[in-house]
TORKOL-4160 file (C-alpha; in steps of 0.2 Angstrom, whole numbers, padded with zeros to 4 digits, m for minus):
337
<pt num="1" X="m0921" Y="m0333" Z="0322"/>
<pt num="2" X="m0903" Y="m0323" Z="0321"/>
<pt num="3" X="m0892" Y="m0337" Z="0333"/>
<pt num="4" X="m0898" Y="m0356" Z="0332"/>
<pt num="5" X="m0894" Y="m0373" Z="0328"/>
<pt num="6" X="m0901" Y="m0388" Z="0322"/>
<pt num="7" X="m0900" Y="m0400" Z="0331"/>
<pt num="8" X="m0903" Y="m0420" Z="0327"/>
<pt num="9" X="m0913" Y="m0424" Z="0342"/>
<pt num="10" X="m0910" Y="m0443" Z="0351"/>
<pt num="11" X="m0898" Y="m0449" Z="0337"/>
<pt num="12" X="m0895" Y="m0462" Z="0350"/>
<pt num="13" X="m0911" Y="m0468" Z="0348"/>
<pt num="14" X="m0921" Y="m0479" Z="0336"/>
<pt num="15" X="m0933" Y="m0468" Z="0329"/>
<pt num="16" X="m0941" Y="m0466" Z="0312"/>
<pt num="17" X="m0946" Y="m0454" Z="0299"/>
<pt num="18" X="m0963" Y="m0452" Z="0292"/>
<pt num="19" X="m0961" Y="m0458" Z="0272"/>
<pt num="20" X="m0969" Y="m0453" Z="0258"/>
<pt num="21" X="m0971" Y="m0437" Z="0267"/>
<pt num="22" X="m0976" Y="m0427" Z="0249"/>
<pt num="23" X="m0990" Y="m0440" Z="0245"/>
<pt num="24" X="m0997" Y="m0437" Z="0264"/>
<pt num="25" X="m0997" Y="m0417" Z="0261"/>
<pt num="26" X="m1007" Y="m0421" Z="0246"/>
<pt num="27" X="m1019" Y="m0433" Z="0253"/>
<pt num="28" X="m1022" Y="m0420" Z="0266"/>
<pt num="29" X="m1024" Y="m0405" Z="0256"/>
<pt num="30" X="m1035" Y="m0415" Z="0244"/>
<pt num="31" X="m1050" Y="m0418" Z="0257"/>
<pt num="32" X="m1063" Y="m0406" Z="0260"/>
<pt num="33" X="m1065" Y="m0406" Z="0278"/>
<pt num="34" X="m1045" Y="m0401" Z="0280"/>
<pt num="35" X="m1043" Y="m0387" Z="0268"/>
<pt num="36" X="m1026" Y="m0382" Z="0266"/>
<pt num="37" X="m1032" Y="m0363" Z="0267"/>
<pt num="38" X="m1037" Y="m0366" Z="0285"/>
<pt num="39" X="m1020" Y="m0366" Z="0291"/>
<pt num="40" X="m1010" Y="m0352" Z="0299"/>
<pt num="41" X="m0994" Y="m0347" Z="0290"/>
<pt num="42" X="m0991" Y="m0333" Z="0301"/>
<pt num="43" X="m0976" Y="m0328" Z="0305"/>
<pt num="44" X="m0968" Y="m0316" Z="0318"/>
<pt num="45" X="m0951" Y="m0308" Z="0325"/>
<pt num="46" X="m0936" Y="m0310" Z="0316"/>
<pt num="47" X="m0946" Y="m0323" Z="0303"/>
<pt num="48" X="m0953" Y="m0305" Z="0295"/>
<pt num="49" X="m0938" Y="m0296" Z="0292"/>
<pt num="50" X="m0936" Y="m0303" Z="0273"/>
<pt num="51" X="m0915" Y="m0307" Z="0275"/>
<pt num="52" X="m0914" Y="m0325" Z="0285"/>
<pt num="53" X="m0899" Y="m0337" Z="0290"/>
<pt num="54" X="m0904" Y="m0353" Z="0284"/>
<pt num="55" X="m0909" Y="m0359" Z="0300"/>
<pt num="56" X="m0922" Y="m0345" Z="0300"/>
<pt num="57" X="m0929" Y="m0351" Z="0283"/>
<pt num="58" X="m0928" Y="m0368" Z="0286"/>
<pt num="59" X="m0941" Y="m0361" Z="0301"/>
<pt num="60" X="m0951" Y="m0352" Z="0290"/>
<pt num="61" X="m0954" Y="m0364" Z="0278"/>
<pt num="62" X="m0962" Y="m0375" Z="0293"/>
<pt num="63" X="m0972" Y="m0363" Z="0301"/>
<pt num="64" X="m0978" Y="m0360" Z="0284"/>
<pt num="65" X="m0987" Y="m0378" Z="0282"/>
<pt num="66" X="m0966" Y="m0383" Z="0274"/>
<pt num="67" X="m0961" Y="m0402" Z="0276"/>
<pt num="68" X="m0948" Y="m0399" Z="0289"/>
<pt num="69" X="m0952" Y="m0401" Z="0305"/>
<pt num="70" X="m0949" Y="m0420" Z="0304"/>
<pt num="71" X="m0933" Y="m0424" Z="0302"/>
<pt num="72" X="m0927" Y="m0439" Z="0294"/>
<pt num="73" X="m0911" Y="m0439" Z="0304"/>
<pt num="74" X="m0895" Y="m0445" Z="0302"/>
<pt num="75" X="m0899" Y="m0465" Z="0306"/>
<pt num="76" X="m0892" Y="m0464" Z="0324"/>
<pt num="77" X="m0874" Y="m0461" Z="0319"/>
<pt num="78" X="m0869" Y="m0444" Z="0325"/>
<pt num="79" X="m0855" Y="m0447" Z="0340"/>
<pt num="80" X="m0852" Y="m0435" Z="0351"/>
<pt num="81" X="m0833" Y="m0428" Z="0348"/>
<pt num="82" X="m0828" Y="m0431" Z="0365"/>
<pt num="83" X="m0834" Y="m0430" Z="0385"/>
<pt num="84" X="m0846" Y="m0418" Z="0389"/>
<pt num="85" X="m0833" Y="m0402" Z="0394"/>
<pt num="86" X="m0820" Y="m0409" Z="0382"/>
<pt num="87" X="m0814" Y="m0397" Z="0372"/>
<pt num="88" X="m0818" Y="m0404" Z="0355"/>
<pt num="89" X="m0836" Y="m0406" Z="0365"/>
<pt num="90" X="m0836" Y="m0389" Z="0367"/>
<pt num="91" X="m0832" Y="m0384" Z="0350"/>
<pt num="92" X="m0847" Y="m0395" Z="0343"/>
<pt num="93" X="m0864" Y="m0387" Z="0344"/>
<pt num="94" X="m0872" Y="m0403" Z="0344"/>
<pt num="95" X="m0863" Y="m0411" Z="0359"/>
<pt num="96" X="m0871" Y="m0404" Z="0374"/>
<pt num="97" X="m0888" Y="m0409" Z="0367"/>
<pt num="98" X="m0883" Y="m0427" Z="0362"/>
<pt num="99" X="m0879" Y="m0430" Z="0382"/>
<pt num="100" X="m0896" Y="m0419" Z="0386"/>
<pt num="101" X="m0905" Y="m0431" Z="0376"/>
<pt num="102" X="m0898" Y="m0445" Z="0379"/>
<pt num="103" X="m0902" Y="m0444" Z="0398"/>
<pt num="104" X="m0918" Y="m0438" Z="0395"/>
<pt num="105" X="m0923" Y="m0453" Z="0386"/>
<pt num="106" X="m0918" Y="m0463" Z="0400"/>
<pt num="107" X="m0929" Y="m0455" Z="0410"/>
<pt num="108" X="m0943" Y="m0451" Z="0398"/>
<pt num="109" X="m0943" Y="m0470" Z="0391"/>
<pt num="110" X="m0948" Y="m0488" Z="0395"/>
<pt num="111" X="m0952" Y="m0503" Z="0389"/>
<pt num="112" X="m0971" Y="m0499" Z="0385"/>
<pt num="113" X="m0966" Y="m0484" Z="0380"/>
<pt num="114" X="m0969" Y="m0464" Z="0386"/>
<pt num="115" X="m0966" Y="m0463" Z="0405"/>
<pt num="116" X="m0976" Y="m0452" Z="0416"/>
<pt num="117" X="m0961" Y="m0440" Z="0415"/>
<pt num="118" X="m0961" Y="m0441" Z="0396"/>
<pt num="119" X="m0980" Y="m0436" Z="0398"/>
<pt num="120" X="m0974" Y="m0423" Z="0410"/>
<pt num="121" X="m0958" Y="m0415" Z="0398"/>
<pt num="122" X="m0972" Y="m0414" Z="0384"/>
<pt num="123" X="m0986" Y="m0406" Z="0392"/>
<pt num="124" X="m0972" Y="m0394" Z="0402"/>
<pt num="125" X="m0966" Y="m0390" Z="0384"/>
<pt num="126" X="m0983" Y="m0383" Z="0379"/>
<pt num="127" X="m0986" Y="m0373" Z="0395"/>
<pt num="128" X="m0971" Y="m0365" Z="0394"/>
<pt num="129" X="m0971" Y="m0359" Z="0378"/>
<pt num="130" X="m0991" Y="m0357" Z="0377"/>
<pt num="131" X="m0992" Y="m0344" Z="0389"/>
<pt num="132" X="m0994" Y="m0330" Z="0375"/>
<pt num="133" X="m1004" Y="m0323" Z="0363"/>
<pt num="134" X="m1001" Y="m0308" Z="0351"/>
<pt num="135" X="m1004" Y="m0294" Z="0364"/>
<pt num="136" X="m0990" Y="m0301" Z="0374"/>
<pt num="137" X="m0977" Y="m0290" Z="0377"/>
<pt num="138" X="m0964" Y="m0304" Z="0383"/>
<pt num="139" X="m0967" Y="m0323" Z="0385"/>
<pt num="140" X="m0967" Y="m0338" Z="0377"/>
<pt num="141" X="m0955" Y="m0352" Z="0376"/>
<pt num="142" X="m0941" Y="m0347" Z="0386"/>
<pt num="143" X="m0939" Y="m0355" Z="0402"/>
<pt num="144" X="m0951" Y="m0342" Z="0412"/>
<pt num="145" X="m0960" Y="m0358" Z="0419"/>
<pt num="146" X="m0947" Y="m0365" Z="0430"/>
<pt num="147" X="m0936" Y="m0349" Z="0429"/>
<pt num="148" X="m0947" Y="m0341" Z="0438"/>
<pt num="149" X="m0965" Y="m0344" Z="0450"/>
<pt num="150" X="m0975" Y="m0348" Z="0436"/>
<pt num="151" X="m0976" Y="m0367" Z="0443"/>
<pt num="152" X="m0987" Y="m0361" Z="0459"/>
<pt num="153" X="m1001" Y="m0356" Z="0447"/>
<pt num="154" X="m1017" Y="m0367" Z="0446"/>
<pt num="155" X="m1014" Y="m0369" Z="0427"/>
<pt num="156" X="m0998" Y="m0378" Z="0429"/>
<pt num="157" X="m1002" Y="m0390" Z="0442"/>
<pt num="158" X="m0996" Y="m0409" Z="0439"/>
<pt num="159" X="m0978" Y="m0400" Z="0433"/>
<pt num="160" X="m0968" Y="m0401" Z="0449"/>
<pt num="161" X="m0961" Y="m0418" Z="0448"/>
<pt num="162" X="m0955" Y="m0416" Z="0428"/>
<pt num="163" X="m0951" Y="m0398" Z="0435"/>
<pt num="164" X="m0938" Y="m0402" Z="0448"/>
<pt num="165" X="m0930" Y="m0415" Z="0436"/>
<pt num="166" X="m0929" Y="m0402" Z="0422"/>
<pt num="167" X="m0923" Y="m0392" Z="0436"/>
<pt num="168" X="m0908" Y="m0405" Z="0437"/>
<pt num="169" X="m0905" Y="m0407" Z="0418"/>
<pt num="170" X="m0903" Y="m0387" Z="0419"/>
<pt num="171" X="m0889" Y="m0388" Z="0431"/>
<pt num="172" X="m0880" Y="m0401" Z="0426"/>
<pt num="173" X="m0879" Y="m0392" Z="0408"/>
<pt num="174" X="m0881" Y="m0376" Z="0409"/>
<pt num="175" X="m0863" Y="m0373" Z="0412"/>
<pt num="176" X="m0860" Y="m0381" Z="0397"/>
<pt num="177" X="m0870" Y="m0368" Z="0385"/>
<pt num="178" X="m0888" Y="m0376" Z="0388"/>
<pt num="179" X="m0902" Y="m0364" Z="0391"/>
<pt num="180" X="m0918" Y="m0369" Z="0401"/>
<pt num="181" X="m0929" Y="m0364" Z="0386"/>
<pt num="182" X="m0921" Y="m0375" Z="0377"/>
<pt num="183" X="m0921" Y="m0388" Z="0387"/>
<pt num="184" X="m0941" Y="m0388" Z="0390"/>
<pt num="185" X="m0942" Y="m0389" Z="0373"/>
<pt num="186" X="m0932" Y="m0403" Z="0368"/>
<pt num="187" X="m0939" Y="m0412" Z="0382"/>
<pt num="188" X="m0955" Y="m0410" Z="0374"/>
<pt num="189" X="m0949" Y="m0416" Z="0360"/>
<pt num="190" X="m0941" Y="m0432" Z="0368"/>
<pt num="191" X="m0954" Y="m0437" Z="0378"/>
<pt num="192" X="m0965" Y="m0436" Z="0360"/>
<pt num="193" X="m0952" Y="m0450" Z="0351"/>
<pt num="194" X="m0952" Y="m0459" Z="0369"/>
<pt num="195" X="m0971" Y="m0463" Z="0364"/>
<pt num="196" X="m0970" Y="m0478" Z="0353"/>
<pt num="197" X="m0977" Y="m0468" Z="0333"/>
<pt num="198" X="m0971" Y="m0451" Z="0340"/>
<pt num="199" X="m0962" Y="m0445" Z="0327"/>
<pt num="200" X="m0945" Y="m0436" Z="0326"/>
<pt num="201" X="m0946" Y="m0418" Z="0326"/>
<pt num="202" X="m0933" Y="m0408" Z="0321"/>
<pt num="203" X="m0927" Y="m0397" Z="0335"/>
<pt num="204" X="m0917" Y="m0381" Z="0336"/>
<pt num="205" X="m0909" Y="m0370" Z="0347"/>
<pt num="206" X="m0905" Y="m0352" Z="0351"/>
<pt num="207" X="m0920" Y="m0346" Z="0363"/>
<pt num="208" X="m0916" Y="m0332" Z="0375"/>
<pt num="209" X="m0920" Y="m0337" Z="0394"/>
<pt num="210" X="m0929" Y="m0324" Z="0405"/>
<pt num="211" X="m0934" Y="m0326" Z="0424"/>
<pt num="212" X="m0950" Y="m0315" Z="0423"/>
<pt num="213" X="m0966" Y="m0324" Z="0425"/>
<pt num="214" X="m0976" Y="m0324" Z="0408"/>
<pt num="215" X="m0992" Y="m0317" Z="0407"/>
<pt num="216" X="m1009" Y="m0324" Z="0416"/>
<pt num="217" X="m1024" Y="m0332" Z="0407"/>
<pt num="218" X="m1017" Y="m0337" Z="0391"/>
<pt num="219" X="m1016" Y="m0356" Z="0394"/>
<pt num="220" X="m1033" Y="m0365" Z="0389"/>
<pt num="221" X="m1041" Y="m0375" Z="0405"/>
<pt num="222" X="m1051" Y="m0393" Z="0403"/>
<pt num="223" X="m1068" Y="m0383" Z="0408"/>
<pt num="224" X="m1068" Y="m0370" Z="0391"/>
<pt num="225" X="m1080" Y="m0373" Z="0377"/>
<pt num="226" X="m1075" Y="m0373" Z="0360"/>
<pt num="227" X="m1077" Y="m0355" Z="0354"/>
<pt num="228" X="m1067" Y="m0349" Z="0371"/>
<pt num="229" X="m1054" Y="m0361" Z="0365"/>
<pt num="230" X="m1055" Y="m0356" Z="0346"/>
<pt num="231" X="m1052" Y="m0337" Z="0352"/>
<pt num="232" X="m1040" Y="m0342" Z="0364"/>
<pt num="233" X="m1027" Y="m0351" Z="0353"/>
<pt num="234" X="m1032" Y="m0339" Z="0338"/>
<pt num="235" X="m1023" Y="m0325" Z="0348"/>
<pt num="236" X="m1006" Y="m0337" Z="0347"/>
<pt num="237" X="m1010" Y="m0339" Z="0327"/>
<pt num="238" X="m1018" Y="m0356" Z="0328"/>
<pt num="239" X="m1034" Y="m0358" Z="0317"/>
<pt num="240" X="m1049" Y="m0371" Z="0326"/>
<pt num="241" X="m1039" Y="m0383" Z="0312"/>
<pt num="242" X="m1025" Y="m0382" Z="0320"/>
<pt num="243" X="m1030" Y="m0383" Z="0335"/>
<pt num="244" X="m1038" Y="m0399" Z="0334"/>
<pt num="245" X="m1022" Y="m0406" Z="0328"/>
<pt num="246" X="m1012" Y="m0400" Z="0344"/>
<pt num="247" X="m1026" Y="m0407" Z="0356"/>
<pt num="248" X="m1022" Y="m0426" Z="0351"/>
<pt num="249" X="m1006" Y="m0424" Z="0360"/>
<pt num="250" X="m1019" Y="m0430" Z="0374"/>
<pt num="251" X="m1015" Y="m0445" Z="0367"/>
<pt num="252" X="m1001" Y="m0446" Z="0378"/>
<pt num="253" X="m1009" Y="m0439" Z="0392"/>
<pt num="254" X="m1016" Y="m0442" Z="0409"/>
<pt num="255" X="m1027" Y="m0431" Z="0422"/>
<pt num="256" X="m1024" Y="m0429" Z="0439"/>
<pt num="257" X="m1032" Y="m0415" Z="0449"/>
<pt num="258" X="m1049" Y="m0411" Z="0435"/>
<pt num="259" X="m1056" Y="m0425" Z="0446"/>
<pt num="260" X="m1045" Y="m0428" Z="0460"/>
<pt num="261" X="m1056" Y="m0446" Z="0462"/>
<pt num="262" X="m1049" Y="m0454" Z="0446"/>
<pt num="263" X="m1032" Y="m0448" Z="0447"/>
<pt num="264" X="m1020" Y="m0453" Z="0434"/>
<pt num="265" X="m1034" Y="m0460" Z="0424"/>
<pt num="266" X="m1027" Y="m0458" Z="0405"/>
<pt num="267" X="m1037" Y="m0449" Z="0391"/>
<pt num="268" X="m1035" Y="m0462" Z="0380"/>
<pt num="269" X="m1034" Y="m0483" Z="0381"/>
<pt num="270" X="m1013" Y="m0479" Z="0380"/>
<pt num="271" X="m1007" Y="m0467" Z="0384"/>
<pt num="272" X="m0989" Y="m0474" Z="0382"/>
<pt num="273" X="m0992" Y="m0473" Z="0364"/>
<pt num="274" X="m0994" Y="m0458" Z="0351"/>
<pt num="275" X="m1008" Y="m0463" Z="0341"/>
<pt num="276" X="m1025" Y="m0455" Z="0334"/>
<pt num="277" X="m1036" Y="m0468" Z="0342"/>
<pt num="278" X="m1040" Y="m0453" Z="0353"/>
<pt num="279" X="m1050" Y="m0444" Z="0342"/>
<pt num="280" X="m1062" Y="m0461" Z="0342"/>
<pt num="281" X="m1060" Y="m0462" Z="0359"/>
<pt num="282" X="m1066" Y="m0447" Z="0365"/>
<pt num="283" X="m1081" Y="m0447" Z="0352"/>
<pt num="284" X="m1087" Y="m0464" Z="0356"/>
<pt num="285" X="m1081" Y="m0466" Z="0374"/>
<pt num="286" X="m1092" Y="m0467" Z="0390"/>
<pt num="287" X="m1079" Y="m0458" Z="0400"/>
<pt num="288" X="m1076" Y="m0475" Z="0413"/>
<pt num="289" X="m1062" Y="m0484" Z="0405"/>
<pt num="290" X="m1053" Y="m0467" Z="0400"/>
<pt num="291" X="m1056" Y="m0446" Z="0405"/>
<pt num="292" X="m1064" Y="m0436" Z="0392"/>
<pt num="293" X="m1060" Y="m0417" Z="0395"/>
<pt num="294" X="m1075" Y="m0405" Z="0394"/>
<pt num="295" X="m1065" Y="m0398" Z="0383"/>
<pt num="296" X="m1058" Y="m0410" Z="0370"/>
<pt num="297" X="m1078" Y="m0416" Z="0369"/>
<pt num="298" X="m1084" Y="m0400" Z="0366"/>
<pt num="299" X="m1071" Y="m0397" Z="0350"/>
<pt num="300" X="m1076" Y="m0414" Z="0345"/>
<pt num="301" X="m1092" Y="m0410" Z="0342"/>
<pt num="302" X="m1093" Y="m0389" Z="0339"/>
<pt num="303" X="m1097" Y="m0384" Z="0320"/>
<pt num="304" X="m1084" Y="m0378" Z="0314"/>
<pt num="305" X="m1071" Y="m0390" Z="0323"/>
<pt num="306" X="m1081" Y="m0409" Z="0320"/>
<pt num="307" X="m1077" Y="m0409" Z="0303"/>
<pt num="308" X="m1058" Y="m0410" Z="0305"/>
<pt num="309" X="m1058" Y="m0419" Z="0323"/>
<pt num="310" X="m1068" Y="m0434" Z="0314"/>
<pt num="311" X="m1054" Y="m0434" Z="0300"/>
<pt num="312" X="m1042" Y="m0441" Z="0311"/>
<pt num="313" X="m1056" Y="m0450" Z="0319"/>
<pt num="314" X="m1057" Y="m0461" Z="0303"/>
<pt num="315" X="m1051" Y="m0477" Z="0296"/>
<pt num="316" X="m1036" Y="m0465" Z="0290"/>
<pt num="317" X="m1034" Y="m0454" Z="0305"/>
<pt num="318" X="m1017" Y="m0458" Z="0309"/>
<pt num="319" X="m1009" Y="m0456" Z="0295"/>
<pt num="320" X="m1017" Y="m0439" Z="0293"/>
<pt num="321" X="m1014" Y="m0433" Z="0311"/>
<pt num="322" X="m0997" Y="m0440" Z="0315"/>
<pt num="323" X="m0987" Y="m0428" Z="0300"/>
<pt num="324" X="m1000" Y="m0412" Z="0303"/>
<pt num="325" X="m0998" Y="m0410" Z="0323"/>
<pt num="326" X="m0980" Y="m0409" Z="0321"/>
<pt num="327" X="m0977" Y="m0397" Z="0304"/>
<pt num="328" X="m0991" Y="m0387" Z="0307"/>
<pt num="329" X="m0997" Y="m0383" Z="0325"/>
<pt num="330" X="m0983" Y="m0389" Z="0338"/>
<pt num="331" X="m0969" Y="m0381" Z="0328"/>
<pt num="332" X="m0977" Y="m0365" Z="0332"/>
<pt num="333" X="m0971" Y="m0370" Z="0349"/>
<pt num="334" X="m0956" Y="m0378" Z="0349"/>
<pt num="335" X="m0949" Y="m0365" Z="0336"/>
<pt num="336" X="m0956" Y="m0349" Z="0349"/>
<pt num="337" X="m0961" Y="m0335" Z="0348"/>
């Protein structure tokens, strides 16, 4: 990661901080069905070549189960140095993104909490940085999904509406230094603290842009079982582990087109609220009062998956779940590839 910069994301915003963020990591590693081995470390590009700007190791250390994906933040008091354009704007690194962020919480937040376009901004985070894997010659998070024609496929349906007004957000900053990459990306991140217990996660930025449609068949679809997902995400560096923690950011989510009858039904009681009363839900649930995805059912119950998914099922799953999705599995996202 040679040219990026951390950014305090919606410092506008009341958000909080996990605490006692040490005696979680402990609790977790303590338990026997989340086995601190289980998690993937692995690290790629730049992050290999030994000599790192500090922004580069500060993204190692997360990728590499570190404490600094969630940010503890600044308390809301950053001020932008002046209007967007301005030159003492200009000369800020920070400045751009305070007006990005700020208008995307407009959008992305109510008073119940996650829009649907906050939904939208998240899940658009994951698919485009998602479409990837280790045999990938290109790809990842950097703006190929609306830079390009990747919104046409059927994997990336339900994403023209946050699409188009990611679209906007692009062109309104871009001439100011913002890349679409970058954008997606802190969208996602937005639309997570827009969800009433979303956490703040520390975002960076830097990404290189490129217009050429990612690679094909490297998202995961709500019909796969839980070996295909397993192998699916293990080619991104994901262990099942971690991959049980990513899927509960279906607590923020709603399906539209698996069944087209019961569109917009939410996979989760609310779905305007990041919480871990997913993983009960979907174990428990009769799939009438919320959807249960084939596939979030079938990693609830597979071997080697069950264990973890009814940790943060339990009495103490959310204080187990809402730290873990962020420092371990999403930052392999938002940080790229």
């Amino acid at each position: 990661m040679k040219k990026s910069t951390v950014l305090l994301v919606c410092s506008a915003t009341q958000v909080f901080a996990h605490p006692g963020m040490d005696r979680v990591l402990a609790e977790i590693q303590a338990r026997d069905d989340f086995v601190i081995g289980a998690r993937s470390g692995t690290l790629l590009g730049d992050l290999l070549s030994g000599v790192l700007t500090a922004v580069g190791q500060a993204i190692k250390d997360i990728l590499q189960l570190g404490t600094g994906a969630i940010d503890p933040g600044n308390g809301g008091s950053y001020k932008p140095p002046g209007q967007l354009g301005s030159s003492a704007c200009n000369s800020d690194p920070l400045c751009v993104w305070y007006y990005v962020a700020n208008q995307m919480w407009g959008d992305f937040a109510d008073a119940s909490g996650c829009t649907d376009m906050g939904r939208g901004a998240i899940r658009q985070g994951f698919h485009d940085a998602a479409a990837w894997d280790v045999n990938s010659a290109y790809g990842g998070a950097d703006g190929s999904l609306l830079l390009s024609n990747e919104l046409s496929r059927s994997d990336n349906r339900g994403l023209e509406e946050i699409g188009a007004l990611t679209k906007t957000y692009y062109n309104t900053y871009h001439p100011y230094g913002a890349g679409m990459a970058d954008i997606i990306q802190l969208g996602a991140i937005v639309g997570t603290v827009a969800c009433p217990g979303g956490p703040r996660i520390r975002a960076f930025s830097g990404r290189k842009d490129d217009s050429r449609a990612a690679p094909t068949g490297k998202l995961p679809v709500p019909s796969m079982d839980a070996p295909t997902l397993i192998d699916l995400f293990s080619k991104k560096t994901f262990t099942a582990s971690d991959l049980v923690a990513l899927v509960g950011a279906h607590t923020a989510a709603k399906q539209r087109f698996v069944d087209p009858s019961r569109a917009n039904s939410p996979l989760d009681t609310d779905p305007q609220i990041w919480d871990a009363s997913f993983y009960s839900e979907t174990l428990t649930g009769n799939n009438k009062t919320f959807f249960i995805l084939h596939s979030d059912k079938a990693l609830a119950t597979y071997s080697s998956t069950k264990g973890q998914w009814n940790s943060f099922a339990g009495s103490s799953g959310q204080s187990l779940w809402s730290p873990v999705s962020v420092i371990f599995p999403y930052d392999k996202l938002l940080c790229s590839y």
